[in-house]
Biopython code that builds the backbone (N, CA, C, O; Angstrom):
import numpy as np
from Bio.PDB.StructureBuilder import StructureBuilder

atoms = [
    (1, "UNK", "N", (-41.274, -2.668, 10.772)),
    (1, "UNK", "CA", (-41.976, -3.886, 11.146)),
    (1, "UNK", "C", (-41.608, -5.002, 10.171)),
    (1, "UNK", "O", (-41.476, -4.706, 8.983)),
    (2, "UNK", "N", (-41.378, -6.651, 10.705)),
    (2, "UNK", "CA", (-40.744, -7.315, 9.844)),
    (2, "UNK", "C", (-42.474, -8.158, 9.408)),
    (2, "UNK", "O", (-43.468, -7.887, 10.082)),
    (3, "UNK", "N", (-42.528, -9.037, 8.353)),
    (3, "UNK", "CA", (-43.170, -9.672, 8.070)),
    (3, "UNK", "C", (-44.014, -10.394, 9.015)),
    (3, "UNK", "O", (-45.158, -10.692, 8.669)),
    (4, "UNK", "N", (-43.630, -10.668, 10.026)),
    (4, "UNK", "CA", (-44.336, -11.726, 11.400)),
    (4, "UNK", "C", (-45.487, -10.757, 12.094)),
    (4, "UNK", "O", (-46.660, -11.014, 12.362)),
    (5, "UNK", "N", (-44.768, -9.636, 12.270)),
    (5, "UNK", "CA", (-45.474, -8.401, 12.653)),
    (5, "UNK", "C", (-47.274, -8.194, 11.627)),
    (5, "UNK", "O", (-48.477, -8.042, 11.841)),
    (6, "UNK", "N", (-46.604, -8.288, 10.866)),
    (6, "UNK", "CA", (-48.375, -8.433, 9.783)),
    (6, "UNK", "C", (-48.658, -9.651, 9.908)),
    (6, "UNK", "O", (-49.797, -9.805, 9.466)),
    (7, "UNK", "N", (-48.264, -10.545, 10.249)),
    (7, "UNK", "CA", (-48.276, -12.179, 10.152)),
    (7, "UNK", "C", (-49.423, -12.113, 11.012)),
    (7, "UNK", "O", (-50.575, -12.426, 10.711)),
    (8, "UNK", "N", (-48.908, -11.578, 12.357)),
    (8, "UNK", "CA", (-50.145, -11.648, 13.414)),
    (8, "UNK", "C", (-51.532, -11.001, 13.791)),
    (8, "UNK", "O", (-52.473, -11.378, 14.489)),
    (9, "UNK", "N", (-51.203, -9.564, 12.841)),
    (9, "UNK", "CA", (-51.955, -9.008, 12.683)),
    (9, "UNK", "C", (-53.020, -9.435, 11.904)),
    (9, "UNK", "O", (-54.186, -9.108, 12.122)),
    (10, "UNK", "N", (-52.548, -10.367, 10.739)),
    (10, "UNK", "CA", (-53.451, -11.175, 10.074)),
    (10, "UNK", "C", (-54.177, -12.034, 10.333)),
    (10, "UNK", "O", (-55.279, -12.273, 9.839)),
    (11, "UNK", "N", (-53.292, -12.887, 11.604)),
    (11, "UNK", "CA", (-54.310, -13.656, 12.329)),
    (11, "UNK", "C", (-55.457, -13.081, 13.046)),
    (11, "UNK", "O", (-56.647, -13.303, 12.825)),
    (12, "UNK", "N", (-54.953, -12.329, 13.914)),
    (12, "UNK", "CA", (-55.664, -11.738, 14.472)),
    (12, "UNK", "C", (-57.133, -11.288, 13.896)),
    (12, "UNK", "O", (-58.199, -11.556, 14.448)),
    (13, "UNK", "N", (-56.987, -10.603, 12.760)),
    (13, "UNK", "CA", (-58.183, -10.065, 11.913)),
    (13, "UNK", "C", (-58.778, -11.288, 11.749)),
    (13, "UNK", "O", (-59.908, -11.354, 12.234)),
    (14, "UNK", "N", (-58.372, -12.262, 11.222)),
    (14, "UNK", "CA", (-58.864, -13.488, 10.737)),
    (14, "UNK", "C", (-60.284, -14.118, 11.917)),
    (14, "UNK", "O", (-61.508, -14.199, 11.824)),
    (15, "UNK", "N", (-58.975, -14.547, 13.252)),
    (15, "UNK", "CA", (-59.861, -14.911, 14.447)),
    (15, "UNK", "C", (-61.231, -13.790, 14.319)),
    (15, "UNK", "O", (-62.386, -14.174, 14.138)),
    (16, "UNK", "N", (-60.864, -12.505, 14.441)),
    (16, "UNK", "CA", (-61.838, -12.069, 14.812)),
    (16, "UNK", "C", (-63.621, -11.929, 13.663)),
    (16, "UNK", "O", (-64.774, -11.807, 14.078)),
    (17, "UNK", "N", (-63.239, -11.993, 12.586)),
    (17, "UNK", "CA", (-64.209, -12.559, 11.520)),
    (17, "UNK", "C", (-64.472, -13.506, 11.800)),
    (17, "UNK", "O", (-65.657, -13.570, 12.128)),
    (18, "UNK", "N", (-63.749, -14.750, 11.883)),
    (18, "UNK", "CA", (-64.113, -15.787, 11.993)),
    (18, "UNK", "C", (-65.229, -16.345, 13.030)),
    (18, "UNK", "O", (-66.204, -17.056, 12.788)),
    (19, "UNK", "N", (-64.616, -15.597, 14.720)),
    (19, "UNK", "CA", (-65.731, -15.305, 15.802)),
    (19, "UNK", "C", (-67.142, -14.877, 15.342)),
    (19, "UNK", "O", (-68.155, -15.342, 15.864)),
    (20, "UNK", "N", (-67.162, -14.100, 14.487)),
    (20, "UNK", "CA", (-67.918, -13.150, 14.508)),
    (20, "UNK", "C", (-68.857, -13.602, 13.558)),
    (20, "UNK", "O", (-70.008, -13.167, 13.581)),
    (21, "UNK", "N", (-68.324, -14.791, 12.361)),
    (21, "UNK", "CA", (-69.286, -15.581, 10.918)),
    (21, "UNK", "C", (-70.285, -16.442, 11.978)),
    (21, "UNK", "O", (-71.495, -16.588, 11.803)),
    (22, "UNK", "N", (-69.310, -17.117, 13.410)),
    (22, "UNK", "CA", (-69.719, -17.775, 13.951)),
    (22, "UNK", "C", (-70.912, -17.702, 15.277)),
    (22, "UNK", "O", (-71.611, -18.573, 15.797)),
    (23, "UNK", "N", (-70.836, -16.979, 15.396)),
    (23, "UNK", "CA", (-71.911, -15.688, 16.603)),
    (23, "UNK", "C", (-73.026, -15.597, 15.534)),
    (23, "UNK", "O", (-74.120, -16.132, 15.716)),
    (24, "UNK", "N", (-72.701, -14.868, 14.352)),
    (24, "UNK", "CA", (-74.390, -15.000, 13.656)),
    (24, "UNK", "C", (-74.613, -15.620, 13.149)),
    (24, "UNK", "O", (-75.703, -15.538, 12.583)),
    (25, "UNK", "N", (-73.692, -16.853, 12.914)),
    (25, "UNK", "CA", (-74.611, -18.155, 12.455)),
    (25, "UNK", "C", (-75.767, -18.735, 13.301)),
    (25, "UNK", "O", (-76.863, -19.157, 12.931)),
    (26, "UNK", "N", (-75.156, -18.631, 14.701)),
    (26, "UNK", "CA", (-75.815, -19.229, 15.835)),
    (26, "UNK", "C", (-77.103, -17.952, 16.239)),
    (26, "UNK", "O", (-78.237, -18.428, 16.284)),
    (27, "UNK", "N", (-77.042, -17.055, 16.406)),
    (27, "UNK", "CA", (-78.008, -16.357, 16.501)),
    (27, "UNK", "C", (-79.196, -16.692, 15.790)),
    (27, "UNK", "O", (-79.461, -16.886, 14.604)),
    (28, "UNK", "N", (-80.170, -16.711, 17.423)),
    (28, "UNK", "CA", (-81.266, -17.122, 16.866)),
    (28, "UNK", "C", (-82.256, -15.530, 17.071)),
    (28, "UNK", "O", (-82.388, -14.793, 18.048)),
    (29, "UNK", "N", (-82.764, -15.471, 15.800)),
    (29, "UNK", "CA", (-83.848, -14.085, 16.022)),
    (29, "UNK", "C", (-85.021, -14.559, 16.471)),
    (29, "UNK", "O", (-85.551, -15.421, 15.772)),
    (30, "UNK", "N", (-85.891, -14.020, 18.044)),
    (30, "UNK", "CA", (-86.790, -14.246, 18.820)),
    (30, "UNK", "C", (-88.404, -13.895, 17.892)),
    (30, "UNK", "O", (-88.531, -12.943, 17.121)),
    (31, "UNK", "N", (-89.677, -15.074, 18.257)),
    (31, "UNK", "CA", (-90.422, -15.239, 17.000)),
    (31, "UNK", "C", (-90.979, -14.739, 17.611)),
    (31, "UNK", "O", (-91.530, -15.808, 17.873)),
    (32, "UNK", "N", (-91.587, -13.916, 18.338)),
    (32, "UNK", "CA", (-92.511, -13.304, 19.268)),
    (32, "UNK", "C", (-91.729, -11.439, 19.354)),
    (32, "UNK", "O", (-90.541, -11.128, 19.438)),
    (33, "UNK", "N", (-92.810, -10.652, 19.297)),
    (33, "UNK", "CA", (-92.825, -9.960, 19.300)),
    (33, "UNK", "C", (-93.000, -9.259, 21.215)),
    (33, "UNK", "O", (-93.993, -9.520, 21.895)),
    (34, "UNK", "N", (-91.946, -8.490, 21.676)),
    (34, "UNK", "CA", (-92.199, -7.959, 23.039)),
    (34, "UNK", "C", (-92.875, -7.079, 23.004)),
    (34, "UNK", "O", (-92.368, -6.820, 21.913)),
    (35, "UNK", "N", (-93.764, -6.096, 23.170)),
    (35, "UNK", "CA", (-94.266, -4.795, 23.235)),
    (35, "UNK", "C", (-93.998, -4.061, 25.080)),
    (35, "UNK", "O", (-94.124, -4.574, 26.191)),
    (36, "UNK", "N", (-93.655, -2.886, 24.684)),
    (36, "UNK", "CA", (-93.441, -2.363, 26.096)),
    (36, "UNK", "C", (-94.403, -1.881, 26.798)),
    (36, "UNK", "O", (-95.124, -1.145, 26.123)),
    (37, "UNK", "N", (-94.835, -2.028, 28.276)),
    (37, "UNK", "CA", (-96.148, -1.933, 29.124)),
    (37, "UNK", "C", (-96.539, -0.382, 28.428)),
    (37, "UNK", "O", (-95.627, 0.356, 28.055)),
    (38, "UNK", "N", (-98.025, 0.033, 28.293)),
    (38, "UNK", "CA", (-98.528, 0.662, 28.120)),
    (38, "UNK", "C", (-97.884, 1.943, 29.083)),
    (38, "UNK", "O", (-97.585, 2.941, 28.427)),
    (39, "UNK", "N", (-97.698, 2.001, 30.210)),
    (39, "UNK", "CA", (-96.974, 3.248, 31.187)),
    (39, "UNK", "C", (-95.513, 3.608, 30.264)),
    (39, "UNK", "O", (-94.917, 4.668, 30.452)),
    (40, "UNK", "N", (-95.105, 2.727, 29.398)),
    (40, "UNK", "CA", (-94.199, 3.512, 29.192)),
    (40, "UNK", "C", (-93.981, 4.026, 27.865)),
    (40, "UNK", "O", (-92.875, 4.249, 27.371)),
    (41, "UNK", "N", (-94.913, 4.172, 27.408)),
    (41, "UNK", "CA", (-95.419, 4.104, 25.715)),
    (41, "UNK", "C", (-95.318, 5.552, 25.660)),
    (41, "UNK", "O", (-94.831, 5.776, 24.552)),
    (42, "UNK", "N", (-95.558, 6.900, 26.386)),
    (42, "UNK", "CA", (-95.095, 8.161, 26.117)),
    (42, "UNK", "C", (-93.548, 8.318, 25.782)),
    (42, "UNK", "O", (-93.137, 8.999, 24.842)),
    (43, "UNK", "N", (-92.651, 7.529, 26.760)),
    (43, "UNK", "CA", (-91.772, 7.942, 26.142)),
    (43, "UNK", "C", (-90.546, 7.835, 25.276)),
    (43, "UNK", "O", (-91.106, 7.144, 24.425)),
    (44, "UNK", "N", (-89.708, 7.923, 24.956)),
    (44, "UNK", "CA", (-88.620, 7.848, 24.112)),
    (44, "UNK", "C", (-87.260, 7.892, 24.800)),
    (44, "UNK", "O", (-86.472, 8.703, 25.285)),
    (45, "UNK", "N", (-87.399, 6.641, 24.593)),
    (45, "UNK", "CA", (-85.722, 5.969, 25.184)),
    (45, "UNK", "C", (-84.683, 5.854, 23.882)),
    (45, "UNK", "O", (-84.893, 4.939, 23.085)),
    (46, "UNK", "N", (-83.536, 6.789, 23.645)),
    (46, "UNK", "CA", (-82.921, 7.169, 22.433)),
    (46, "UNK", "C", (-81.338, 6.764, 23.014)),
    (46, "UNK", "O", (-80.412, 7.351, 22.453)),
    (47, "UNK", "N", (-80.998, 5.804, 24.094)),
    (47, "UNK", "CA", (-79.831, 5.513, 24.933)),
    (47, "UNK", "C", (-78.637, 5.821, 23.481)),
    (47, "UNK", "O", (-77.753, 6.678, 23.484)),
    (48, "UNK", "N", (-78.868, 5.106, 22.639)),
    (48, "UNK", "CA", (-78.141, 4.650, 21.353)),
    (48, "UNK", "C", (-77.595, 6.781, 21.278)),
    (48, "UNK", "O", (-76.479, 7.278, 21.428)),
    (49, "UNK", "N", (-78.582, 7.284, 21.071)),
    (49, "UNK", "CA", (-78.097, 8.921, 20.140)),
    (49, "UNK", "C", (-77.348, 9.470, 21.261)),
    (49, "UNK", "O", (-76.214, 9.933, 21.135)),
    (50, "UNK", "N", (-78.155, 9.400, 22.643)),
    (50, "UNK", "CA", (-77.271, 9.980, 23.876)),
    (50, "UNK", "C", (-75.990, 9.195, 23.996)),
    (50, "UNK", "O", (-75.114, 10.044, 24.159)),
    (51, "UNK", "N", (-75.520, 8.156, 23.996)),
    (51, "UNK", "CA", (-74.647, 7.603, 24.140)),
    (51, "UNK", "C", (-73.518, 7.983, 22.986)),
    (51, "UNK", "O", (-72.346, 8.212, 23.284)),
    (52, "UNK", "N", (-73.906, 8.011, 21.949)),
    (52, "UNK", "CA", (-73.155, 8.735, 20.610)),
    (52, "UNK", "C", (-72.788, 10.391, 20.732)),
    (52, "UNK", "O", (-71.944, 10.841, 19.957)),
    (53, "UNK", "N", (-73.303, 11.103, 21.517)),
    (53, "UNK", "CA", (-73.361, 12.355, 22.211)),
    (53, "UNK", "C", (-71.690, 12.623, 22.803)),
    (53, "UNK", "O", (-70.731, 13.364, 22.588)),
    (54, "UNK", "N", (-72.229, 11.098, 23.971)),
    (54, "UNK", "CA", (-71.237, 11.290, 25.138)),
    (54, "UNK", "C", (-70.096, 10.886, 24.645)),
    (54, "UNK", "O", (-69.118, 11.423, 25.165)),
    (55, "UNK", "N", (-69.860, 10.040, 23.730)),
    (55, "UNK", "CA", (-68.849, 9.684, 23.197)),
    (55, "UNK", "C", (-67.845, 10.524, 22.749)),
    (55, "UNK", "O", (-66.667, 10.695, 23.064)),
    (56, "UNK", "N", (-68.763, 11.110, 21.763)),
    (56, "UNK", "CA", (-68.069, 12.017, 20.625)),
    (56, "UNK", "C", (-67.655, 12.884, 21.341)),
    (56, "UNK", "O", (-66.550, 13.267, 20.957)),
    (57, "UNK", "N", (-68.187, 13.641, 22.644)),
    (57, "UNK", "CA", (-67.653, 14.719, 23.372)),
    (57, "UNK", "C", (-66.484, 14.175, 24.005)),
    (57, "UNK", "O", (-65.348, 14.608, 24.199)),
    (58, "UNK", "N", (-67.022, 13.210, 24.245)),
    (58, "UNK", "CA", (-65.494, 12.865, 25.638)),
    (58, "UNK", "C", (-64.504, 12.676, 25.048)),
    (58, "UNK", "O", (-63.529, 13.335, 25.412)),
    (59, "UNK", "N", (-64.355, 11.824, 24.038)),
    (59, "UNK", "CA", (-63.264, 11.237, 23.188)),
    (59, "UNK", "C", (-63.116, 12.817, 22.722)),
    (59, "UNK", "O", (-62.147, 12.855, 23.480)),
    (60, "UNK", "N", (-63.155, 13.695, 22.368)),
    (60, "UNK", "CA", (-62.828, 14.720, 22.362)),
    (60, "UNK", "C", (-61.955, 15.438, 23.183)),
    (60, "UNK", "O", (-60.803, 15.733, 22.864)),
    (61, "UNK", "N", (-62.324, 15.628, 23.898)),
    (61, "UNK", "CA", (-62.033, 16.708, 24.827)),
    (61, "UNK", "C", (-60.517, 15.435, 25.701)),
    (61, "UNK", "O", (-59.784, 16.111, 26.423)),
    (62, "UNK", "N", (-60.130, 13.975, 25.662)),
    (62, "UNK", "CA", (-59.308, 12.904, 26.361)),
    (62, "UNK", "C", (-57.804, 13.461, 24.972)),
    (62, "UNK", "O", (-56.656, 13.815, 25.242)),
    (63, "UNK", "N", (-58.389, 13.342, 23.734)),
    (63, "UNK", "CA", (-57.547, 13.763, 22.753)),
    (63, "UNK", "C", (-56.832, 15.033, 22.508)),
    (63, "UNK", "O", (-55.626, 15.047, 22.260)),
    (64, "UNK", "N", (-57.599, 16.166, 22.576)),
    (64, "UNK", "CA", (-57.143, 17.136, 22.660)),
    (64, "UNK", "C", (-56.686, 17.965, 23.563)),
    (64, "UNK", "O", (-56.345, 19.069, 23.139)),
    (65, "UNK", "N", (-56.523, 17.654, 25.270)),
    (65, "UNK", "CA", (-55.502, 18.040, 25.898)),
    (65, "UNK", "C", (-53.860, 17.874, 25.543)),
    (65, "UNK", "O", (-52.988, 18.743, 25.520)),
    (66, "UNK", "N", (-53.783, 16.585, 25.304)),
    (66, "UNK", "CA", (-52.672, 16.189, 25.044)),
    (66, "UNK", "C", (-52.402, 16.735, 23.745)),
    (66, "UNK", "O", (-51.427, 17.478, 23.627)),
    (67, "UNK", "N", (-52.910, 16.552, 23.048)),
    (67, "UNK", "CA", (-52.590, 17.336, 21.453)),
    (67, "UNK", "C", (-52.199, 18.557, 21.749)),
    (67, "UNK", "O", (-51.026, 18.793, 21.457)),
    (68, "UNK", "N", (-52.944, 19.612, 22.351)),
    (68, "UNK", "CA", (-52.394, 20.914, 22.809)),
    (68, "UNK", "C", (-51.169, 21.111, 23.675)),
    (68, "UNK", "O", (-50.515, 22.103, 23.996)),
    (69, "UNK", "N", (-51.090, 19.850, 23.934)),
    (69, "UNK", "CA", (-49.414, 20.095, 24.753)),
    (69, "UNK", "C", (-48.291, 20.021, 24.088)),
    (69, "UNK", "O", (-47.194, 20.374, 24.521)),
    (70, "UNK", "N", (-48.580, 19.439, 22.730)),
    (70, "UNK", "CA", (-47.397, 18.682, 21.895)),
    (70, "UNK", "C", (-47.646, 19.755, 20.802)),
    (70, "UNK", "O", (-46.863, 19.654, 19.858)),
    (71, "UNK", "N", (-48.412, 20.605, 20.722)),
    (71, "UNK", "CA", (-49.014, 21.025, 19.148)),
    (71, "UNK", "C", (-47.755, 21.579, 18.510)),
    (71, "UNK", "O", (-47.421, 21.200, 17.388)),
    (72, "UNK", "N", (-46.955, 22.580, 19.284)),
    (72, "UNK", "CA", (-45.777, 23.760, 19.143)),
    (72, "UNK", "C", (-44.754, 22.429, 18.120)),
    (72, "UNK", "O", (-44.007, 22.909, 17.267)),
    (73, "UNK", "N", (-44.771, 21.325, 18.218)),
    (73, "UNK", "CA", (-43.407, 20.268, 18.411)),
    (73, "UNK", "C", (-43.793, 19.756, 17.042)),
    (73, "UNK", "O", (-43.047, 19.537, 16.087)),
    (74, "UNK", "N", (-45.441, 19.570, 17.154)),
    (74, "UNK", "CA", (-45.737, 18.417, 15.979)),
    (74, "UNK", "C", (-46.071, 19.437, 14.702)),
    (74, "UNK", "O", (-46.079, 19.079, 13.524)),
    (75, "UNK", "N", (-46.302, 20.582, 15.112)),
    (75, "UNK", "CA", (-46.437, 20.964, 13.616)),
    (75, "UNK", "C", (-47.552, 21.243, 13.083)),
    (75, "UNK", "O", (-48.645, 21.281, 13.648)),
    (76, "UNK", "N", (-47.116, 21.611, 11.081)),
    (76, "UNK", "CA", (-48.544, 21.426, 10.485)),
    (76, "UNK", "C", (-49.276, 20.189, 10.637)),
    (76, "UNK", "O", (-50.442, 20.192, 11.031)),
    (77, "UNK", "N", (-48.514, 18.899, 10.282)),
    (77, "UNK", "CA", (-48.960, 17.648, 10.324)),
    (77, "UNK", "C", (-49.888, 16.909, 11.884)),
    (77, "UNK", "O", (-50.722, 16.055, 12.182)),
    (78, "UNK", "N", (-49.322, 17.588, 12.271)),
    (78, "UNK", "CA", (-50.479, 17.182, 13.907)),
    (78, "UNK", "C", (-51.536, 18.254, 14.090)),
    (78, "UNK", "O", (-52.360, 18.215, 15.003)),
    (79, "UNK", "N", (-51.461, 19.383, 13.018)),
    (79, "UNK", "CA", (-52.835, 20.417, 13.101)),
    (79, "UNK", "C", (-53.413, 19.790, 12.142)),
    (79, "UNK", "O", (-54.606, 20.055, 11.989)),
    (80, "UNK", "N", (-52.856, 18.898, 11.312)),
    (80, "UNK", "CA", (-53.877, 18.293, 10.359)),
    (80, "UNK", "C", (-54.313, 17.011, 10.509)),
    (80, "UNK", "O", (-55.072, 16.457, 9.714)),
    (81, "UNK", "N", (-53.901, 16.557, 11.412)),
    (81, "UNK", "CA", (-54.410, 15.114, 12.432)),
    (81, "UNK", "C", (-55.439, 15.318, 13.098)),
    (81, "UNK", "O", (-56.544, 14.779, 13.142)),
    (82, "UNK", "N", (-54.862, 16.337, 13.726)),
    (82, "UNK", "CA", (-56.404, 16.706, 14.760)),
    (82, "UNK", "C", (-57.157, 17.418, 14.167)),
    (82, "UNK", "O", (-58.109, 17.790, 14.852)),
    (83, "UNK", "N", (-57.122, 17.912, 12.765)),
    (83, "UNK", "CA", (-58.728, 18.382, 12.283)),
    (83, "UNK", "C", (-59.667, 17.480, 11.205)),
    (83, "UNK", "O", (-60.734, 17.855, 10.718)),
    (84, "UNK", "N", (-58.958, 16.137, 10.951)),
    (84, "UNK", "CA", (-59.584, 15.070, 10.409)),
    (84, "UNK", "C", (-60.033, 14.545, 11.573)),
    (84, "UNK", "O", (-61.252, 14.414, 11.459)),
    (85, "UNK", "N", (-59.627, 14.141, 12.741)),
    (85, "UNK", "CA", (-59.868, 13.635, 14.112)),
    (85, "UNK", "C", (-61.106, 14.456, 14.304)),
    (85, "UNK", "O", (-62.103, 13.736, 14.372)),
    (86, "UNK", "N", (-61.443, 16.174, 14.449)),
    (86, "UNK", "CA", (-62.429, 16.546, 15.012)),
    (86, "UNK", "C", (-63.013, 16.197, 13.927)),
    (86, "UNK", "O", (-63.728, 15.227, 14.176)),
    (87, "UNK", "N", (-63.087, 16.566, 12.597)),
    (87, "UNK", "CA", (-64.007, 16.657, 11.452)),
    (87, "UNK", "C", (-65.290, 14.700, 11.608)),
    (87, "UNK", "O", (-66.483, 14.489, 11.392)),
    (88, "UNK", "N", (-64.034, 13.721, 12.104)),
    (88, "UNK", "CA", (-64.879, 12.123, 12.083)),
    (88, "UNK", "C", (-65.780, 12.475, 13.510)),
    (88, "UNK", "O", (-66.856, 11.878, 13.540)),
    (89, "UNK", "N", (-65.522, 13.275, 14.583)),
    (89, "UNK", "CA", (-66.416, 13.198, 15.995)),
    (89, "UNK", "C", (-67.309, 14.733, 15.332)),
    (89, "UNK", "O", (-68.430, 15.005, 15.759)),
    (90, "UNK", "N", (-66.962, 15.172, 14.802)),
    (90, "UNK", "CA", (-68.162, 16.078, 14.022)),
    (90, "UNK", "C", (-69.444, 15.137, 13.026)),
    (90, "UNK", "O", (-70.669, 15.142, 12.900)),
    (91, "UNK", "N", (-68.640, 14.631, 12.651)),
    (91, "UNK", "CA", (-70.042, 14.028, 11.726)),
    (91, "UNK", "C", (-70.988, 12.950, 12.843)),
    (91, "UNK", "O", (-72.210, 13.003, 12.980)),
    (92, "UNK", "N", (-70.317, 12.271, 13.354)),
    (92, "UNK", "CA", (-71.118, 11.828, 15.070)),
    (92, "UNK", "C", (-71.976, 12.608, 15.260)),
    (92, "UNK", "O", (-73.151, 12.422, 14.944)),
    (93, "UNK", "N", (-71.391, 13.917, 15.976)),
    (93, "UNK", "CA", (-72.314, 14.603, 16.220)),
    (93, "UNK", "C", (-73.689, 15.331, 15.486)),
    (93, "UNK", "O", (-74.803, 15.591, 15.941)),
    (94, "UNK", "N", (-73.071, 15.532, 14.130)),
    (94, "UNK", "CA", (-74.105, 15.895, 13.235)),
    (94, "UNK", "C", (-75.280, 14.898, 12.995)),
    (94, "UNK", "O", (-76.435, 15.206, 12.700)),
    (95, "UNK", "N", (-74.644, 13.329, 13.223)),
    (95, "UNK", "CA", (-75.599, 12.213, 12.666)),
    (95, "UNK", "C", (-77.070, 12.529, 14.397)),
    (95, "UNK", "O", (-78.236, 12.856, 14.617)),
    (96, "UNK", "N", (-76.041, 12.189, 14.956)),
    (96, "UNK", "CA", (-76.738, 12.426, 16.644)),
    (96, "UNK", "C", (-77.895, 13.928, 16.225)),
    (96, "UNK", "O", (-79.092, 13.696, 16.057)),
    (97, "UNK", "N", (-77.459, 15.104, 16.125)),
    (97, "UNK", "CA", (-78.431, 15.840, 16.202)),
    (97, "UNK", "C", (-79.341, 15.614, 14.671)),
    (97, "UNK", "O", (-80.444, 16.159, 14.678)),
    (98, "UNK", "N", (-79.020, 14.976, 13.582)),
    (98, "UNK", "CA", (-80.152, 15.082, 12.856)),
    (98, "UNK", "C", (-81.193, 13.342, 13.188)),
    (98, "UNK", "O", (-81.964, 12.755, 12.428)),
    (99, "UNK", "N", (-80.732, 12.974, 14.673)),
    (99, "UNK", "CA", (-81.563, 11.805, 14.878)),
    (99, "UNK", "C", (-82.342, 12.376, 15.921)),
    (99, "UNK", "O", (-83.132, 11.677, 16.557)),
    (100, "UNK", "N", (-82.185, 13.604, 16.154)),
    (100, "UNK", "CA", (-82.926, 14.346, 17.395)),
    (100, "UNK", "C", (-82.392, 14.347, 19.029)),
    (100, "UNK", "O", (-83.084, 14.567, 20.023)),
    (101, "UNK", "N", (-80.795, 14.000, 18.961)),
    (101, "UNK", "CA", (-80.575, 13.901, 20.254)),
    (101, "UNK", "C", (-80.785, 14.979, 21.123)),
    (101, "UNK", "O", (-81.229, 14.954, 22.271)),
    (102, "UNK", "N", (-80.244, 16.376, 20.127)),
    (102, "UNK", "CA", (-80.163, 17.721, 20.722)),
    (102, "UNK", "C", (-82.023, 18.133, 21.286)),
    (102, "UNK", "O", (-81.968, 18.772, 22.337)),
    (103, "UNK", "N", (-83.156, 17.956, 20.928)),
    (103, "UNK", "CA", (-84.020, 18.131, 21.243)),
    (103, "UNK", "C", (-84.760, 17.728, 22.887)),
    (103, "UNK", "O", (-84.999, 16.571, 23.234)),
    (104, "UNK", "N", (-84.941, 18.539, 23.450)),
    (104, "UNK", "CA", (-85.309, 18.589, 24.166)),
    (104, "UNK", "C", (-87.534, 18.073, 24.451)),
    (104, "UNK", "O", (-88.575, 18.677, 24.191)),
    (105, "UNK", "N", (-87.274, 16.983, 24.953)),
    (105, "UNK", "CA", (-88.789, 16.468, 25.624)),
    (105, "UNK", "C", (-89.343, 16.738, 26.456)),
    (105, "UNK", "O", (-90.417, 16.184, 26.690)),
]
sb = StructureBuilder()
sb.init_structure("model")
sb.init_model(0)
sb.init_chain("A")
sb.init_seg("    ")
for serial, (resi, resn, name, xyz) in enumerate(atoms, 1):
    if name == "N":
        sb.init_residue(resn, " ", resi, " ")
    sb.init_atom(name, np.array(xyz, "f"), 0.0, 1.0, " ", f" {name:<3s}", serial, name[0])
structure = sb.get_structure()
């Protein structure tokens, strides 16, 4: 890669901080408090842990077909790709079940 190649990449990073100083400058935090109707006060809406669930599984299981097709070719170095790869969707999952996703209501 020649110099221009990071050139843009730099921009790029840049724009996207820059978007982003500018989004929470403008964000305004709401002075009123919402509370949710009394009917729904039993239960526990956890979208955030289930969604971290589905992730970590899927992105799993999209990665490692293909990894198993190539594994014979790539070696030690791609058995050690893909067990830093599972080890980061392991700790997902670990964070997910010690937030209680695995529990059943």
């Amino acid at each position: 890669m020649t110099l221009s190649h990071y050139a843009v990449v730099g921009m790029v990073t840049l724009m996207v901080f820059g978007f982003s100083a500018i989004a929470a400058a403008l964000l305004r935090v709401p002075s009123e408090r919402v509370d949710a109707p009394r009917g729904w006060m039993p239960y526990s809406i956890g979208y955030p842990v289930y969604a971290l669930i589905f992730l970590s599984f899927d992105m799993e299981m999209i990665f490692m077909y293909p990894w198993a097709v190539v594994f014979v070719k790539e070696g030690l170095m791609g058995f050690l790709d893909m067990l830093v790869f599972i080890a980061i969707l392991s700790a997902g999952i670990a964070y997910a079940w010690g937030m209680g996703g695995f529990r059943w209501e």
